[in-house]
N, C-alpha and C positions, 0 to 999 in steps of 0.2 A: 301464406300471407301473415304478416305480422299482426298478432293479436294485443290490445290495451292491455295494461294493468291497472283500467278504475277498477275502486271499488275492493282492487287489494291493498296486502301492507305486510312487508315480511312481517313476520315475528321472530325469526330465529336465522343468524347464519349453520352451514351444513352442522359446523361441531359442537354449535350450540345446545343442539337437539339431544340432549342424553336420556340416562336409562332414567332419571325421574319424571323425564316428560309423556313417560308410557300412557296412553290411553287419551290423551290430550291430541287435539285439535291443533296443528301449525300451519303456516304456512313458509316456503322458504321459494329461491330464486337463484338462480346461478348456470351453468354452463352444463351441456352434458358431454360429460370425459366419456363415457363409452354405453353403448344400449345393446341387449342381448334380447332377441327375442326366442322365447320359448313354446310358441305353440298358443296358450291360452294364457300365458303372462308375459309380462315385458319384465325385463330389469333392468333399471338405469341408473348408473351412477352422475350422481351429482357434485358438480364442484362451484366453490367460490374460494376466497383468499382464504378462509380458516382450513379446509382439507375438504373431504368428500362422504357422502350421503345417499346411502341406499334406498332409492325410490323401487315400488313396484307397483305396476298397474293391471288390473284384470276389470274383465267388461263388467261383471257384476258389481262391481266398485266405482265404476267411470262413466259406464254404460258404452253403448256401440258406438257413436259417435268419437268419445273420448279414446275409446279405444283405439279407434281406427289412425284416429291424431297421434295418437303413443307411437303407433310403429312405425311413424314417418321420423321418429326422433334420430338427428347424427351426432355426431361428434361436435362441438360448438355451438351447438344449438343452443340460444337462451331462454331459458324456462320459467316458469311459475307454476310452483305445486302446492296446492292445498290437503292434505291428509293427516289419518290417523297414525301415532307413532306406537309401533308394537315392537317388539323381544322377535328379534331376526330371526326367522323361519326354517331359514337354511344352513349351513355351516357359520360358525362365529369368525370372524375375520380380527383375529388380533394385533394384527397390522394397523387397523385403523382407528382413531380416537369411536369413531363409530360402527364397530366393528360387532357390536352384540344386540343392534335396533335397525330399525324399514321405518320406511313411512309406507302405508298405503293411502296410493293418491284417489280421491272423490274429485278434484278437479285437477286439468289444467290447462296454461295457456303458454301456446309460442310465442313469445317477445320477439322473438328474431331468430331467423333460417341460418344459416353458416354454409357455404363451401364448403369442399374437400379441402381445409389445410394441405399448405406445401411439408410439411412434418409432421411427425404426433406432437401433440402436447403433454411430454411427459417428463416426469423426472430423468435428471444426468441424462442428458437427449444427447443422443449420438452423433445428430446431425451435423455439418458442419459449421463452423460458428459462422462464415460469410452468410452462410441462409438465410441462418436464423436473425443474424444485427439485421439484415435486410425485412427481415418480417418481424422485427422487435417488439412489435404489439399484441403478434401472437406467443414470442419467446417470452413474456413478461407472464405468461399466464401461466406459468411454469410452477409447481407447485414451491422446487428448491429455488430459482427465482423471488419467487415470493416470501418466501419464508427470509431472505439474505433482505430484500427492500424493508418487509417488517421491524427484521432485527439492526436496520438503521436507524431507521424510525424510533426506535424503543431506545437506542444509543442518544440521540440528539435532545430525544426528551428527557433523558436523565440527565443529558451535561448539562442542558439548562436550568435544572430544575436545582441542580448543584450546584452551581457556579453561583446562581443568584440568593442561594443559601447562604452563600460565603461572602455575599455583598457585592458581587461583582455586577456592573449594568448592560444589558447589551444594546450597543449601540453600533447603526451603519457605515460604513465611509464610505465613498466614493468610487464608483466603477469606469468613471470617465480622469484618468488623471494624468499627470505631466510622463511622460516617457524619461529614464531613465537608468540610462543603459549602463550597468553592471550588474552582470550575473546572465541568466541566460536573456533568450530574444524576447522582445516585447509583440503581442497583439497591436498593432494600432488602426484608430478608428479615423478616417479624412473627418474635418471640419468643414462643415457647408458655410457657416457664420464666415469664418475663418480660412481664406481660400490656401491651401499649400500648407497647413500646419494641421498637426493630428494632436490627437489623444492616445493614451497608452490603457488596454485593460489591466488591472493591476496584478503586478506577479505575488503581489501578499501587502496586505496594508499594514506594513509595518511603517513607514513614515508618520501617518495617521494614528494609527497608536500610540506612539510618542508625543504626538503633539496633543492627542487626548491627558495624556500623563503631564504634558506643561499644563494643560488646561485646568486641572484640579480633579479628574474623575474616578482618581485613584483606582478603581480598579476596572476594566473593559472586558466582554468579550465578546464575539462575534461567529457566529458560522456560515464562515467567510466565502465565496465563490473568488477563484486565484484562474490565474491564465499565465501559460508559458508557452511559447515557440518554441519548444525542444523535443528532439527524438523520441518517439514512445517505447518503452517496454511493458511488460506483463505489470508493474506496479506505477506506472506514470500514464496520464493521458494530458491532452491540450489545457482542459478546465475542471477543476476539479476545488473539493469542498476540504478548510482550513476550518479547526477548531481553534480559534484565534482568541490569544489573552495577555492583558499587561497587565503587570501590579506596580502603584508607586511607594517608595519607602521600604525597600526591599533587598534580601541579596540572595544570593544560589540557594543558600538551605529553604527560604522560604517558600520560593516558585516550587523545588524540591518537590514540600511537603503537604501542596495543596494538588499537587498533580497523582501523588501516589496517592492520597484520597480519592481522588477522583476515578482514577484506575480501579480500586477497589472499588469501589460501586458500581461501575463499569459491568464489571468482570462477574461480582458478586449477583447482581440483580438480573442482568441478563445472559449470563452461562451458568450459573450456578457454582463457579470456580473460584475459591480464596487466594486474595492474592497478598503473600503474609511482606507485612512493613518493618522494615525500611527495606527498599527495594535494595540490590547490589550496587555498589559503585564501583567504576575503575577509569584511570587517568586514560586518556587516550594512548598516550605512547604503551602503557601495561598492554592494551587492548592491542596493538600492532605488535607488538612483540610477544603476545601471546596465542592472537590468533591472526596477525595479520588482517587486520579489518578492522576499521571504526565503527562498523555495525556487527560485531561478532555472535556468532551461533552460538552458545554454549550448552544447549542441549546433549551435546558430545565432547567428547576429547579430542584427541589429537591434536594435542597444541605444538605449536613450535617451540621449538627449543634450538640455541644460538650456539653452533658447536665451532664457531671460528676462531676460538684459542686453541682448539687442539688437533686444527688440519691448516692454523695460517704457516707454519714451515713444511710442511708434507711435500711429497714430491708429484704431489698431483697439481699439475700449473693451474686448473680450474677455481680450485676450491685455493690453493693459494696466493692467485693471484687476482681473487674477487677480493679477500681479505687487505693486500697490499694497495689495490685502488681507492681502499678507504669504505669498502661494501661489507657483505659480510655472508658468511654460509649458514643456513638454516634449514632444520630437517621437523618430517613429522612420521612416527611412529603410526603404522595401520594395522591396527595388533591383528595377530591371526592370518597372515592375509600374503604369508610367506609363498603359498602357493602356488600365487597367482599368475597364470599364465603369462608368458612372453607377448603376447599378441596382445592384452588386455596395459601390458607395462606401457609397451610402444604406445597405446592411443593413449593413456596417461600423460606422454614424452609431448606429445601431438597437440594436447589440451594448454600444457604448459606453455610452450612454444605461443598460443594463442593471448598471451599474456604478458610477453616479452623475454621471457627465457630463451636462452639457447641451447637450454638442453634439460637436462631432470637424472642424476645419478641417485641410483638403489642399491639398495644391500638388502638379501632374504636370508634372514639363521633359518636356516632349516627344523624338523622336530631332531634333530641328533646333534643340533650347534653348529653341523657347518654353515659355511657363511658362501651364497653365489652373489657376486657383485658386480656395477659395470666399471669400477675404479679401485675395489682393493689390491690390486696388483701393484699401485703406485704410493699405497703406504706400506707403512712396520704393520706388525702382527700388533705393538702394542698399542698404535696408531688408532686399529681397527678397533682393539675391543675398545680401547677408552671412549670412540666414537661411539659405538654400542651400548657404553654404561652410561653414556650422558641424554643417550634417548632413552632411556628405561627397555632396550631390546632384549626380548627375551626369543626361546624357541617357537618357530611358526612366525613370529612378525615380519612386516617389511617395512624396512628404513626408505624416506623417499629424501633427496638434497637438492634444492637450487641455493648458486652461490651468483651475486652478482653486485648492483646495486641496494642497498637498502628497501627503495621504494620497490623494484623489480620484483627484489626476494617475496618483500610482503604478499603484493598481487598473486604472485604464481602460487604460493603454500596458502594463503589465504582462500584464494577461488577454488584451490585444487581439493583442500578438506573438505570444502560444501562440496562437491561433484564425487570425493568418494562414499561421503554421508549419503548423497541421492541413490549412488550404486549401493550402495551397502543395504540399506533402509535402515541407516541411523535416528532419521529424524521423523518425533513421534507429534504426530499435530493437536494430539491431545492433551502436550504438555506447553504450556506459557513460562519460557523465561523471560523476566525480563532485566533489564539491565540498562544501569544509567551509565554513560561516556562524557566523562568532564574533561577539563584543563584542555582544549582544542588548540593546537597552534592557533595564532592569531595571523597568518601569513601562509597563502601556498605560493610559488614561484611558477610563472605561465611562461613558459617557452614561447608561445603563439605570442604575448605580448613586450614580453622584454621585461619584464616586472613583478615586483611582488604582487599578490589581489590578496582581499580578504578572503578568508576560506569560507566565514559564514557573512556577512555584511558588515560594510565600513562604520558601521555605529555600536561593534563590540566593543565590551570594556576587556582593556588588556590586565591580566593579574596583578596587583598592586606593584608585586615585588620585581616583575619584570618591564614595568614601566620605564624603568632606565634604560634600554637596550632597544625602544621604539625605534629611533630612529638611528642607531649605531648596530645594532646587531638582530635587525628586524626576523631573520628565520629561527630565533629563539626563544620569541616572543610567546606565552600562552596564551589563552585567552579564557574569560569568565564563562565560557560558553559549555552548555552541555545537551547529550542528544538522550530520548529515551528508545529504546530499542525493546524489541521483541521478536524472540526466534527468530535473530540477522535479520532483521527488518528496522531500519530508523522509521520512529513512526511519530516522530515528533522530536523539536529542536526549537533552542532558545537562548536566552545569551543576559545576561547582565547589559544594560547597555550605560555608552558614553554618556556624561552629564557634565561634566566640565569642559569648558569650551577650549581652552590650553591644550588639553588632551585628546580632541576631537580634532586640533587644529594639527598636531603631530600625527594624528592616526593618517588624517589626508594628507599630508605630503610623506610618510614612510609609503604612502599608493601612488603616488609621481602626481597630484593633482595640485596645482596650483591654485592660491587662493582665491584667483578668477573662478577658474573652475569648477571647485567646489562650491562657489556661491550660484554659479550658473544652474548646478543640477542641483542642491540642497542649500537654496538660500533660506526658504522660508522655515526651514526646521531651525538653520541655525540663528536665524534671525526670534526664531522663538528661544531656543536658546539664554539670549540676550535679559529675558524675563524673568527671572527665576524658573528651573526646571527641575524635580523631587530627584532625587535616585530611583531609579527605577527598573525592571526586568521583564522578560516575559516569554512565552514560549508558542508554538503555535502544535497542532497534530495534524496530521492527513488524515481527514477522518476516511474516504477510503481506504486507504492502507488497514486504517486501525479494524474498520469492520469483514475485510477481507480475511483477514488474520482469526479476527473474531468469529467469522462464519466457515473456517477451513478451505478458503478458496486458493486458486491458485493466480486469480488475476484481479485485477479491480474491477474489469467490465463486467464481472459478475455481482458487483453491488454497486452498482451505477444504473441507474432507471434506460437514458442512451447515451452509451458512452460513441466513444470514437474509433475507428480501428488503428494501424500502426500508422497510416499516413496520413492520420489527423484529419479523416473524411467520414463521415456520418451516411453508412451503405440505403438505411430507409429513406432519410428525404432529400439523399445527394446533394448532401451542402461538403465542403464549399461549392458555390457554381459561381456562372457568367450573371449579371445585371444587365440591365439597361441600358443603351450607351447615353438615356437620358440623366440618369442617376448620377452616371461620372462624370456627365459636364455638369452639373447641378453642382459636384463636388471640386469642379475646376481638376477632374484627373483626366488624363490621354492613358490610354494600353500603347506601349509600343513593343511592336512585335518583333521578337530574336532574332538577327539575323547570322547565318553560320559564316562562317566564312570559309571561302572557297578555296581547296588545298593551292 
């Protein structure tokens, strides 16, 4: 039966307790990770959110009664202990913040009984993760759990703490707002007021912010809760938290240089890690043509390199006639790695293929120079080496080639460097690159829609100098826009944005939208517009992302309190589910159920 806690009053969390508290009187409270009985002593370890604390209790200390309560103690049991803190008795446990002190307990009380957990509660738990999101109350109790929540915690209270050093204000926007479809799918909420018309949860208050910037607030931020309707991977879920910021009067170097400060305190205050300024920059296109990726790894090598001058005439139709459609051939050097089995090449060929290749040609210099290949048969000798000397191949490497389309190539060598860094164990999570990605096309081309779309949203500012070519030569266009990355992770993006309405009025019709239409889905911004609007920029971070990375994780559901699983369903309180069917007429909505149709 559960025992009161009048009359008590922690004084100390478990790690609190150190070696100067020796001789002193505490009390502490927390969970017990595991009880050992020994015959005439108990030994229980204690836990709460700072780590764990060696209790011990003997009758001559507690008395028989107390005693007898001691060795009813399990795993989860919540406690209250009163005792003397001594110089641990037994072996020194260096493992632990408290690793060279006990308490011996004179009191204590059960707060609360515990079941047998469906898991342990332990660190890197093996279990499988459906279990555990299923019992996320008990996975939260998790010591490395815990310690990933904390160190978010300690992240949000520094951006704050810095951003408003810097002058910036934070202010809320709007979670009920107009849907506006471009970009991925919208949340929408039915209107009870309003029968047949919804509300959208916002995919990022970027609208909002800008109109904070007409308004005079000069500088905003926010840590934003965002919502999208899109596929999950290991670094996306349904909802999730935006470190959100505009500045007015401003252009790229400035957002720049207030964000690599930021990073550096970041980094600095809670890893302990220097993060030396000015971060790296590189154009986008550098960034594809160097690693194929707008979020490039650079922890490593292996970069591409453009060897289609010196196989666009070869007698190899592959490689020559990617060149002649206007594409191009690109290779990456895996130094050392000459060896590598045939069977290991094949799933290589097999990854590729996953990607849009049709195929993946190599070349291995052996340790003596010969050369085993799947295509030198169809150049010169001098074909080969110049291909050789243009990857830096040396003895032992293997040359890998996809030749195709441009965007193709990228993808395939791009994806294909990270999956041979993972095989390899190239990549060391103890090192932070990071890396700014500017000059963004201002235009990607959507097959699905017939059209150009903005690649980052229709309120980029295009580069001053390519402002002629808006609306004549729109796939040329760059944009003011830059991403900050870390260890091939974008972990935040941001853009200069449009201020002139002239230019605002071309950026929507180079996107097929007519001036109906663009006042239909963004009247009231541009109708602000109208008012005087600053120059203005801004960028937002995933702060998951950011603390995933921070904490060495490998997914966000690991510093997410309850995240979602891959099909956007919450396993403990089985949302989404069914309503009411009072609800949905309240809402004026019908379910109408699918009917197949019969072959």
């Amino acid at each position: 039966m559960a025992e009161s806690m009048k009359g008590l009053h922690r004084t100390h969390r478990c790690t609190e307790v150190t070696e100067e508290c020796i001789g002193k009187t505490v009390t502490v409270m927390g969970w017990v990770q595991k009880s050992r009985n020994k015959g005439g002593i108990i030994f229980v370890d204690l836990r709460d959110r700072s780590g764990i604390l060696q209790i011990i209790f003997e009758e001559n200390d507690i008395g028989a009664e107390g005693f007898i309560k001691a060795s009813k103690l399990h795993s989860e049991f919540v406690i209250a202990v009163v005792g003397r803190v001594e110089v641990r008795s037994g072996a020194v446990n260096e493992n632990l913040a408290t690793g060279r002190i006990e308490i011996r307990a004179n009191e204590l009380r059960i707060l609360s009984e515990a079941q047998t957990p469906p898991f342990p509660v332990e660190e890197e738990s093996k279990t499988k993760e459906e279990l555990r999101l299923k019992y996320r109350y008990l996975d939260l109790r998790r010591p490395d759990l815990q310690r990933n929540l904390m160190m978010r915690s300690k992240v949000a209270t520094l951006t704050r703490q810095f951003l408003s050093d810097e002058g910036f204000l934070e202010i809320e926007t709007p979670m009920l707002c107009k849907s506006t479809p471009e970009g991925a799918r919208d949340y929408l909420v039915p209107s009870r007021v309003h029968p047949g018309n919804f509300y959208a949860l916002p995919q990022s208050p970027q609208i909002f912010k800008q109109l904070l910037m007409c308004s005079g607030y000069d500088r905003y931020f926010q840590l934003a809760k965002c919502f999208r309707d899109e596929d999950l991977r290991a670094d996306r879920q349904p909802e999730f938290t935006q470190i959100d910021m505009e500045l007015s009067f401003v252009d790229v170097d400035d957002v720049i240089d207030v964000n690599e400060r930021l990073l550096q305190k970041l980094f600095r205050e809670v890893l302990g890690v220097e993060v030396k300024l000015p971060i790296q920059r590189m154009t986008w296109q550098e960034a594809m043509d160097r690693y194929g990726s707008d979020k490039p790894d650079t922890r490593f090598g292996m970069e591409l390199k453009d060897v289609s001058g010196i196989v666009k005439e070869s007698g190899f139709s592959v490689f020559s006639g990617a060149v002649a459609a206007g594409g191009s051939v690109r290779g990456i050097n895996v130094k050392g790695q000459a060896g590598m089995p045939r069977k290991k090449i094949d799933a290589l060929v097999e990854f590729a293929k996953g990607f849009g290749a049709k195929g993946l040609a190599y070349l291995a210099i052996a340790a003596d120079g010969t050369k085993k290949s799947s295509f030198a048969k169809f150049l010169t000798d001098v074909e080969v080496d110049e291909l050789c000397q243009a990857m830096g191949g040396e003895a032992g490497d293997l040359l890998l080639f996809a030749a195709d389309k441009d965007k193709v190539v990228y993808d395939v060598l791009g994806n294909l460097r990270l999956e041979l860094a993972k095989n390899l164990e190239l990549l060391d999570k103890n090192q932070y690159n990071f890396l700014w990605v500017t000059q963004f096309p201002l235009f990607e081309y959507s097959e699905e829609e017939g059209r150009f779309v903005a690649m980052h949203h229709p309120f980029t500012m295009p580069m001053e100098e390519d402002l002629p070519m808006l609306l004549t030569e729109p796939s040329k266009v760059r944009a003011k826009a830059y991403d900050i990355v870390l260890n091939g992770t974008e972990i935040g993006g941001g853009s200069v944005r449009i201020y002139q309405s002239d230019v605002q009025e071309q950026m929507f019709e180079a996107l097929g939208f007519t001036k109906e239409d663009a006042y239909a889905r963004f009247g009231f911004l541009l109708n602000a517009f109208k008012y005087g609007v600053p120059p203005h920029a801004g960028l937002a971070y995933g702060l998951d992302r950011l603390v995933m990375l921070m904490a060495k994780e490998d997914s966000i559901r690991d510093v997410i309190a309850f995240p979602k699983v891959k099909d956007a369903s919450c396993l403990m309180t089985e949302a989404p589910n069914l309503v009411d069917e009072g609800q949905l007429t309240e809402l004026s909505i019908a379910l109408v159920k699918e009917v197949e149709e019969q072959p």
